[in-house]
C-alpha positions as CSV (number, residue, x, y, z in Angstrom):
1,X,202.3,40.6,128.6
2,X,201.8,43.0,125.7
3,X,200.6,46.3,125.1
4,X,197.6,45.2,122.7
5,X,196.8,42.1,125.8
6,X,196.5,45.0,128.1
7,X,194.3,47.5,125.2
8,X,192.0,44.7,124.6
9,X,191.5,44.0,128.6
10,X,191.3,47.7,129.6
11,X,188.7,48.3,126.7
12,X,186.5,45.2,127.8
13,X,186.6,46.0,131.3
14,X,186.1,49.7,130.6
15,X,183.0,48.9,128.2
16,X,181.7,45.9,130.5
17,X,181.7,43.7,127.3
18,X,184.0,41.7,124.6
19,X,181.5,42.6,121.9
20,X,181.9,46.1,122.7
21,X,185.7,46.0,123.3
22,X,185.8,44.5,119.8
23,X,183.6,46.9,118.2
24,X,185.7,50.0,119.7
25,X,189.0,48.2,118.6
26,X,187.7,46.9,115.2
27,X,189.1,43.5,115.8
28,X,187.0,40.3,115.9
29,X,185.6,39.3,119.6
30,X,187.8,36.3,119.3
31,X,191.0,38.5,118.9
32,X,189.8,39.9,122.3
33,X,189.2,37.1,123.9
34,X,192.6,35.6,122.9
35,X,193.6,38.3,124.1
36,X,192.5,38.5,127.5
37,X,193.1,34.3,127.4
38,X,197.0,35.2,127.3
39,X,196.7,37.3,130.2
40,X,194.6,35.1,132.4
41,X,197.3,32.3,132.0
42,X,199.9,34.7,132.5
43,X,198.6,36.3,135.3
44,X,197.0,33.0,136.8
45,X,193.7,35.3,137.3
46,X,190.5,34.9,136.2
47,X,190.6,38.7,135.7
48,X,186.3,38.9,135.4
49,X,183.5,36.8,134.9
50,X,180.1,37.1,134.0
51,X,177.3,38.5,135.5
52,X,173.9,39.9,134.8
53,X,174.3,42.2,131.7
54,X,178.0,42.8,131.4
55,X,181.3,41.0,133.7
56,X,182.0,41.7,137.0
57,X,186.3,42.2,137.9
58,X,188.1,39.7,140.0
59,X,189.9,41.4,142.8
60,X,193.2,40.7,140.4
61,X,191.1,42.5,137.3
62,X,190.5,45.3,139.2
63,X,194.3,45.7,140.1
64,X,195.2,45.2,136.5
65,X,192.6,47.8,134.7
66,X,193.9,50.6,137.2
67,X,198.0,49.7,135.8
68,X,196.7,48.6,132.8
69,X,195.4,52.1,132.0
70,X,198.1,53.8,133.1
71,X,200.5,51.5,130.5
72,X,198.1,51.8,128.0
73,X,197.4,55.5,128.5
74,X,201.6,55.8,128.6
75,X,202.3,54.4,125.5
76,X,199.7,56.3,123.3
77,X,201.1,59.5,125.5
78,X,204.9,59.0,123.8
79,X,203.3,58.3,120.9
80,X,201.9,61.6,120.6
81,X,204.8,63.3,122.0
82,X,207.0,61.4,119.5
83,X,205.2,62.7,116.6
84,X,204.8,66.4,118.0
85,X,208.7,66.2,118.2
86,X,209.2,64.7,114.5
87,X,206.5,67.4,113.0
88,X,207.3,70.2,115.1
89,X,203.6,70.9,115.5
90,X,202.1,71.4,118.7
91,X,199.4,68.6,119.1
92,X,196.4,69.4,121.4
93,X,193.3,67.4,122.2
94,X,190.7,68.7,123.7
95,X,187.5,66.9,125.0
96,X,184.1,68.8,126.0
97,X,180.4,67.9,125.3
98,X,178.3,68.2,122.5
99,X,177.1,71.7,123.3
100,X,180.4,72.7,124.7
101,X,182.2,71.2,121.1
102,X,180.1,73.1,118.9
103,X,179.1,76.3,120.6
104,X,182.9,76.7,123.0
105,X,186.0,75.7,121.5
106,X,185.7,76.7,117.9
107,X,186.5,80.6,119.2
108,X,188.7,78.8,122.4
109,X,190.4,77.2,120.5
110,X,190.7,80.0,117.4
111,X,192.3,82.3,119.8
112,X,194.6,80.1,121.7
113,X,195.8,79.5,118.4
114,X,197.0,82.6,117.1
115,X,199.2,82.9,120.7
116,X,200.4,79.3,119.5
117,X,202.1,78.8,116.8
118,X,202.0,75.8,114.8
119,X,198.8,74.6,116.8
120,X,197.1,71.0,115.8
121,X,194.2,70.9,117.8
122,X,191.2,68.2,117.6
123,X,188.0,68.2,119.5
124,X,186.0,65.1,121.0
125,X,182.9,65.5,121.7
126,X,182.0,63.2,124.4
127,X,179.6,62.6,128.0
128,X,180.6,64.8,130.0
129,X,180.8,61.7,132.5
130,X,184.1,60.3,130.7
131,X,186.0,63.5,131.2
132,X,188.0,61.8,134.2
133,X,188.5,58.6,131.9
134,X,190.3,60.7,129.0
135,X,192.4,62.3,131.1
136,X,193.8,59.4,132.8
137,X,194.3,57.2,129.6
138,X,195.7,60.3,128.0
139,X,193.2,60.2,125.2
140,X,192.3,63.8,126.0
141,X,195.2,66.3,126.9
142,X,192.7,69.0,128.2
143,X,188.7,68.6,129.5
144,X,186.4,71.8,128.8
145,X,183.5,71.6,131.0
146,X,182.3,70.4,134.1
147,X,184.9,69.3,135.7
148,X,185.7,65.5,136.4
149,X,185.0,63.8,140.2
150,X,188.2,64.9,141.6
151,X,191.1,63.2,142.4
152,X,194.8,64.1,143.1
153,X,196.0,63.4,139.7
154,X,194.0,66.2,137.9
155,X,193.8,69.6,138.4
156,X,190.5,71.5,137.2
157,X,190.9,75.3,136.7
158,X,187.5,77.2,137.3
159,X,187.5,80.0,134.1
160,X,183.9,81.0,132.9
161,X,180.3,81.4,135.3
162,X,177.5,80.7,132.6
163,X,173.7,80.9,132.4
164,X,171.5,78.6,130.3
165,X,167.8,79.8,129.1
166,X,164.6,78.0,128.3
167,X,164.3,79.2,124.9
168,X,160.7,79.2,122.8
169,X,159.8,80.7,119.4
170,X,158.6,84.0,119.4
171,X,154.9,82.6,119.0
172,X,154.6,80.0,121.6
173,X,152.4,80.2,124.1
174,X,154.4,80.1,127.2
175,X,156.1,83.0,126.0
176,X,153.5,85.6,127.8
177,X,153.5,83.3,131.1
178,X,154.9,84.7,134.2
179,X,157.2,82.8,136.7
180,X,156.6,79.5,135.1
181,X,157.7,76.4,137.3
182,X,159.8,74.1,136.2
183,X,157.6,71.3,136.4
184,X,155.1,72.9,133.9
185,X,157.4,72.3,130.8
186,X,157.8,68.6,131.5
187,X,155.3,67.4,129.4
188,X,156.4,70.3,126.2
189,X,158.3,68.8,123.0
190,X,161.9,69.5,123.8
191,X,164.1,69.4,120.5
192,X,167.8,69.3,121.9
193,X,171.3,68.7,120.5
194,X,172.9,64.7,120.5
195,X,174.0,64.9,124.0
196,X,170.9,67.1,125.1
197,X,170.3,64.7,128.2
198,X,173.4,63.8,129.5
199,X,173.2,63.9,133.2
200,X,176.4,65.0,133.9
201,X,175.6,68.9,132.3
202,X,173.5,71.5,134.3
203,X,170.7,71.2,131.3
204,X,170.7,67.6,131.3
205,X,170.1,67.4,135.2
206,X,167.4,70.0,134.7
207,X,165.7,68.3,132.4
208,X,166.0,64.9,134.6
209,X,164.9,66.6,137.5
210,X,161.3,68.1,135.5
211,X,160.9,64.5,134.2
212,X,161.8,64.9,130.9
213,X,163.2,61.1,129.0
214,X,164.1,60.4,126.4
215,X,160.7,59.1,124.4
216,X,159.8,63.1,124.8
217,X,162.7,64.6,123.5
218,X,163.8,64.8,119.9
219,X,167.9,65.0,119.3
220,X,169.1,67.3,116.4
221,X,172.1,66.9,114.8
222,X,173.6,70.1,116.1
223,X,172.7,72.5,118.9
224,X,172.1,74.6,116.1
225,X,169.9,72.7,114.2
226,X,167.7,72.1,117.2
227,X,167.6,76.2,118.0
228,X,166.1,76.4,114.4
229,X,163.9,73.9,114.7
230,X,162.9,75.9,118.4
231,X,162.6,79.1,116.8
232,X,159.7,77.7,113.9
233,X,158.1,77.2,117.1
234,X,158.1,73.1,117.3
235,X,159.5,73.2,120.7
236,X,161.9,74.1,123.5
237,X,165.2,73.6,124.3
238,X,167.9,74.9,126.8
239,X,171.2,77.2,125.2
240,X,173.6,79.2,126.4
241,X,172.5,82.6,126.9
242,X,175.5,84.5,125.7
243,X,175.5,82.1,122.5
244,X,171.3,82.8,121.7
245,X,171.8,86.9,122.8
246,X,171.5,88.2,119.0
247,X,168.4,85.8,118.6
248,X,166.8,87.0,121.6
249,X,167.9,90.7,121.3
250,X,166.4,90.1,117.7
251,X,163.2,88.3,118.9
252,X,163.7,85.4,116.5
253,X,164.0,83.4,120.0
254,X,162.3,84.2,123.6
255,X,163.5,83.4,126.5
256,X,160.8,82.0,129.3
257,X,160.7,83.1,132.5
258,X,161.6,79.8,134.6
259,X,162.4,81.4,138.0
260,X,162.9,78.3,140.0
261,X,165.1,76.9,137.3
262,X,168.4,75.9,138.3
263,X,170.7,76.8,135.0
264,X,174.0,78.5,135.8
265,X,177.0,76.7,136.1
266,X,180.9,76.9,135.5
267,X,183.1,75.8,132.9
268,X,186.5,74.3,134.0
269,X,189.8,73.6,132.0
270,X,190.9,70.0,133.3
271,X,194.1,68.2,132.7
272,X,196.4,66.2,134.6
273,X,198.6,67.1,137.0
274,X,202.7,67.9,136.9
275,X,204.6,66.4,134.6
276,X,201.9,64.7,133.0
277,X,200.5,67.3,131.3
278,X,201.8,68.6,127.8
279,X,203.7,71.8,127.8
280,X,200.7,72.6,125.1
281,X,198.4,71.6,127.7
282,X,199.6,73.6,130.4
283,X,199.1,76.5,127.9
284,X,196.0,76.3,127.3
285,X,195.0,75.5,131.1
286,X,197.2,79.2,131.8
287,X,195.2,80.8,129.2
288,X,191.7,79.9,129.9
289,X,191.9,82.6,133.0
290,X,192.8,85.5,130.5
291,X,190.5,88.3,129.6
292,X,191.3,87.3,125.9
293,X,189.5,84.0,126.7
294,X,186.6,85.0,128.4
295,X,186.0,87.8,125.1
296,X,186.8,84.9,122.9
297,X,184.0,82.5,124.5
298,X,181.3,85.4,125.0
299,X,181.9,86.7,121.9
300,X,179.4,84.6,119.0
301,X,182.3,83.3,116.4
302,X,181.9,84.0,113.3
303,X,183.6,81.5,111.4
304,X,187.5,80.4,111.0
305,X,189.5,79.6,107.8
306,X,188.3,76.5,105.9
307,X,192.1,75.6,105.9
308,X,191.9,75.5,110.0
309,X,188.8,73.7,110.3
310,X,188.4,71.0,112.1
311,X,185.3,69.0,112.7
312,X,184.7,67.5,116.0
313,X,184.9,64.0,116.7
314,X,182.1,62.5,118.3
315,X,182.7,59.9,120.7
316,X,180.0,57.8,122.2
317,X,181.4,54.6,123.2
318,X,180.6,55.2,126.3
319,X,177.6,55.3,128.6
């Protein structure tokens, strides 16, 4: 039994597919099927089979993926503890959505930094749905965000109560409507970031709940590019408020009045639990709860050195 045998099984029965494990993995779908072949003769376990539009895990499969991704998420865990040692560079990943990635940890992040030296910190930008997943396999040392459907092996730390807005241009016609309901902006063009309908966020329930899908909505490369787009007046969309606050104050943006509109929230810091989180980690999850964090979020960013930036990466593997 190997370490790339158990990567190629956890991938396919994480992604309900060999094509999809292989894709992920850039290997060929025989490679992953050897693979999981060496296992299944090892193992004397079917491990899945097939079923209507993906595999279904054998009782022995399901055993395996919870130990296999624990192995798996071990070994890439001292490998990034191994080269934090060697560099001497604190290595942090953190994990939020789309909106959270863009409009979040840039001045998080920019702050925690400058109380941590020799910080290396990448973003993912993923569903808010995988949170749990990331943690676990270690591909994420921290979650920002909702937090993940608990469990005793990760603690999520409650840090910042937010409000979302239903945000026109300042000539659209809702914009003089009183106590509009929810339902009456189904039907509107809805111009939203990449991960705009994720059903794990408080704006992509709201928008499921009104009945908005995805044929109605049009996805923006940014958040930001979809607030511009909102602000010519070719839509809606659904932002922070505390991130739109100049545009509004300015009127380049109005928010509607949407009374029955559930939009607050929380954010949470997630990681695992004990030992298994990163002294790095556990910084960050300590300074979340400060004042200086709460400032940093609330306050609009306005930029970081070129030599510190670092784009997100966008994960979407999942569904």
């Amino acid at each position: 039994m190997t370490l790339t045998q158990l990567r190629a099984f956890v991938t396919v029965a994480r992604l309900g597919s060999v094509k999809g494990a292989a894709e992920q993995l850039g290997v060929t779908e025989a490679a992953v099927s050897g693979a999981v072949g060496a296992l299944r003769r090892e193992l004397g376990d079917l491990l899945f089979i097939r079923a209507s539009g993906g595999i279904r895990l054998t009782p022995g499969g399901s055993r395996l993926a919870a130990g296999a991704a624990e192995i798996v998420g071990l070994a890439e865990e001292t490998r990034h503890r191994v080269r934090q040692a060697s560099s001497g560079t604190a290595h942090l990943r953190v994990a939020s959505t789309e909106a959270g990635a863009e409009q979040v940890l840039p001045a998080l992040l920019a702050a925690f930094g400058r109380r941590q030296p020799d910080l290396d910190a990448a973003t993912l930008a993923v569903p808010a749905g995988v949170f749990g997943d990331l943690l676990r396999d270690r591909r994420a040392d921290v979650t920002i965000g909702p937090a993940p459907h608990p469990e005793p092996a990760i603690e999520s730390i409650p840090f910042l109560r937010f409000q979302l807005v239903v945000v026109a241009g300042p000539d659209h016609p809702l914009r003089q409507r009183q106590r509009l309901a929810p339902a009456q902006l189904a039907h509107e063009p809805w111009l939203l970031g990449p991960s705009g309908l994720d059903p794990a966020t408080v704006s992509g329930s709201f928008l499921a709940h009104i009945g908005v899908c995805a044929s109605e909505a049009k996805a923006f490369p940014s958040v930001t590019a979809a607030l511009n787009a909102v602000a010519a007046g070719a839509g809606l969309s659904i932002a922070f408020q505390h991130v739109v606050r100049d545009e509004l104050r300015r009127g380049s943006l109005a928010a509607l009045d949407v009374p029955g509109a559930r939009l607050g929230g929380m954010l949470y810091a997630s990681s695992l639990t004990g030992e298994r989180r990163s002294p790095t980690a556990a910084a960050l999850c300590r300074f979340v709860t400060t004042p200086a964090a709460t400032q940093a979020v609330l306050t609009r960013s306005k930029g970081v050195p070129m030599n510190e930036f670092r784009p997100p990466v966008h994960v979407t593997i999942w569904s």
